[in-house]
N, C-alpha and C positions, 0 to 999 in steps of 0.2 A: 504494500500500500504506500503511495507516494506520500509523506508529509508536507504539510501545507504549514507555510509558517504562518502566526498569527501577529508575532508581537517580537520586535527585534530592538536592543541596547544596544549599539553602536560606542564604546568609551565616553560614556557617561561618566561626568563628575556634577557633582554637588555639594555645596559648603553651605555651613550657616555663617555670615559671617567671615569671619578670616581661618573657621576651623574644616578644612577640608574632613566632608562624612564618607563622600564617595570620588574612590582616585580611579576611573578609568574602566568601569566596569564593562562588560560585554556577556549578553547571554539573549536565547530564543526560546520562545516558547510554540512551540506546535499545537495547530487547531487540534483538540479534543483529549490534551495532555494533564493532567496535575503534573508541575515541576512546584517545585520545593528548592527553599532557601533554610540556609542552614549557616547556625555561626554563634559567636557569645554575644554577650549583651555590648551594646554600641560598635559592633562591627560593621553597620550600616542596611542591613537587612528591609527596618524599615523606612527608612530616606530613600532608599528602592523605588518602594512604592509608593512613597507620596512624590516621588519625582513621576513614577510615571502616568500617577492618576491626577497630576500637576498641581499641586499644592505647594510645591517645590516647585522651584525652575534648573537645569542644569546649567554650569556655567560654560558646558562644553561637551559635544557629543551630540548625537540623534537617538530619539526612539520611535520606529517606525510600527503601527498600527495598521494591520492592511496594505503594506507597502506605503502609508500617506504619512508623511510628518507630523505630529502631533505634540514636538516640546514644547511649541511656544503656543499652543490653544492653552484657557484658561477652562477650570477644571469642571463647571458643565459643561464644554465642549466637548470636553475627554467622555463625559457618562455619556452622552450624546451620540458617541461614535460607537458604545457597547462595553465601555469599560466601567465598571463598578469594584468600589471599594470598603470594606468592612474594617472599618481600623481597631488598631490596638486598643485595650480598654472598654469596647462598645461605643462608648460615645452616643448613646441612645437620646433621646428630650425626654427627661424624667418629668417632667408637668406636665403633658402630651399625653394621652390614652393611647393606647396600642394599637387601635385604628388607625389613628393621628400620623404614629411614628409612620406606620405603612404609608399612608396619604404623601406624606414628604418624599418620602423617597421616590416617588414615582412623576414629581413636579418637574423637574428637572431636563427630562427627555418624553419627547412623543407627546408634546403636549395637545397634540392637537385629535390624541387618540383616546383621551382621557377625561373624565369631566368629574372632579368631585365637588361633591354637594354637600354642610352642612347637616350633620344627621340633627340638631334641634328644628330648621325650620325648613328643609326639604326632603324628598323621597332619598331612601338609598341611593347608593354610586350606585351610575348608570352606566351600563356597557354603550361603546362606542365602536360598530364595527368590530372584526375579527380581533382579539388579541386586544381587546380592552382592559381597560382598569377593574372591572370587578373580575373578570377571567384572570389576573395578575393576581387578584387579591384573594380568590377563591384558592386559587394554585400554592399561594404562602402560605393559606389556613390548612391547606390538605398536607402542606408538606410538615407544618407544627401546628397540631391541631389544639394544642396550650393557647397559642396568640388567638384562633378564635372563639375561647370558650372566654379570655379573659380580655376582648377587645376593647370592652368600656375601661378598662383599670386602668389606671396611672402607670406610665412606665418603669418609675424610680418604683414601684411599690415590687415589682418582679423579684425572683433569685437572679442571682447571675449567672446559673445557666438559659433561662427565661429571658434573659435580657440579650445574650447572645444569642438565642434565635430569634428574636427581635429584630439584631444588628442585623442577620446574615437575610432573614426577610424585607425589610427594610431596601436591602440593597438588591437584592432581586425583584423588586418593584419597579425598576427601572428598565429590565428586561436586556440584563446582561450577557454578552455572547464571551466576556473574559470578566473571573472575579481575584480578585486580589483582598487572599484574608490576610489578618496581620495579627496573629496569636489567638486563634481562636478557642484554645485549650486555657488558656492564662487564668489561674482562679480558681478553676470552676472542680468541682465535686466529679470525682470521678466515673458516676453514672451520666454525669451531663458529658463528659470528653464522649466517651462511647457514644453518645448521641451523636454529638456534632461529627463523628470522623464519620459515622455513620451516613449521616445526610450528605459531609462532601463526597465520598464516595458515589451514594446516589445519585446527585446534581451532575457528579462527570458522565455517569454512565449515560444520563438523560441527551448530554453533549451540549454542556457547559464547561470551558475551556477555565482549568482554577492557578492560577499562582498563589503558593502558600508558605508564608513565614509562621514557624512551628516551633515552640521552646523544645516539646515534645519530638527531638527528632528522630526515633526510635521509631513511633508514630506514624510521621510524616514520610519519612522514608520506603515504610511498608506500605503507603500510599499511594506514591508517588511514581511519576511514569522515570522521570528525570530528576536530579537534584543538582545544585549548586553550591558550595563552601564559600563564604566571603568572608573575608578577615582583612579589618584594616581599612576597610573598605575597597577591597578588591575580592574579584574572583580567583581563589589558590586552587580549586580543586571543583569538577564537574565530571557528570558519571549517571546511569543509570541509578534507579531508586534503590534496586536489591544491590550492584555494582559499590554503591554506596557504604549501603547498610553492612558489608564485609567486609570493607576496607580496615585495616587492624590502625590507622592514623586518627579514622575516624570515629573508631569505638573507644579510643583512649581517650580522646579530646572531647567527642559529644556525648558518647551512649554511656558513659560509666563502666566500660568493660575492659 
């Protein structure tokens, strides 16, 4: 099977500041891949992806999106093109109902497919044409059918595994063809991990294309079609998921073995 690239790093760097995060990075991701990023804390893993879901700007480098340029679009351009992002920590609107969170996330891109409406002083969301906002919204409550037993609740009121598929809903509202999580293990009760690896699993198979920063690289590895090591803020080491996962450099440094 030919692969189709989706999403290409050309020597990317990014600084905050005068602190260089990201010296020169280079990696692809292929249509219908989990690839995984892997590294310690401040290695640059996540200035990754907020470079490339443009929340960041690089100072130097291309990331191509469909063959088209997309560093200097600003960052609802990037959801715009298909790219969605789950960032670190959730970052949910805890004032916001769970409906709400959904509602936002879906503003952004397609708006012209979408119509929501006030649940106090109008009808439900209304579907618009194929691939509508309530067909989005039905498809997030089937995939966690928690967020629609508990739509009216406050966000902040969730656990935080609740709240991460919140995040991960939320972001597929947008009606992503690449997602970019950013620790989605982080926190959370270990019946909720099993959850979540559980759905990104299913979300690939569906053929949604995942980039994934993972504390859990053990995890992520056994996941993953492909993986990448950044340290430093570069790429030291890339390799198949299992290629990875046996690497005896990598089992010292990340897995505890």
């Amino acid at each position: 099977m030919r692969l189709i690239t989706m999403l290409k790093l050309e020597n990317i760097h990014t600084s905050y500041g005068h602190i260089k995060a990201v010296k020169g990075i280079d990696l692809k991701i292929n249509k219908g891949e989990i690839v995984c990023l892997i590294g310690s804390n401040g290695a640059g893993k996540s200035t990754t992806l907020m470079t490339i879901s443009g929340i960041l700007k690089p100072v130097k480098g291309r990331i191509l999106f469909d063959d088209e340029e997309i560093h200097r679009l600003p960052p609802h351009k990037i959801v715009a093109k298909g790219i969605s992002q789950v960032p670190e920590g959730r970052r949910i609107f805890p004032k916001l109902t769970v409906r709400e969170n959904l509602e936002m996330g879906a503003y952004s891109v397609h708006s012209s497919q979408f119509t929501v409406h006030s649940q106090e002083s109008n009808p439900p969301l209304q579907k618009e044409g194929r691939g509508g906002f309530s067909t989005q919204l039905e498809y997030v409550f089937a995939l966690f059918p928690v967020l629609k037993e508990r739509q009216k609740q406050m966000g902040g009121t969730l656990s935080g595994g609740e709240q991460q598929m919140l995040a991960i809903g939320r972001a597929l509202m947008s009606k992503p063809r690449l997602l970019l999580l950013d620790e989605p293990s982080l926190g959370l009760a270990p019946i909720f991990v099993g959850k979540i690896f559980k759905t990104i699993k299913e979300l690939n198979a569906e053929g949604l294309t995942i980039l994934l920063v993972e504390q859990n690289a053990k995890a992520a590895l056994k996941l993953a079609s492909r993986g990448y090591v950044i340290e430093s803020g570069r790429v030291t080491k890339e390799g198949g998921g299992r290629e990875l996962l046996n690497d005896p450099d990598i089992k010292k440094a990340y897995l505890g073995e």
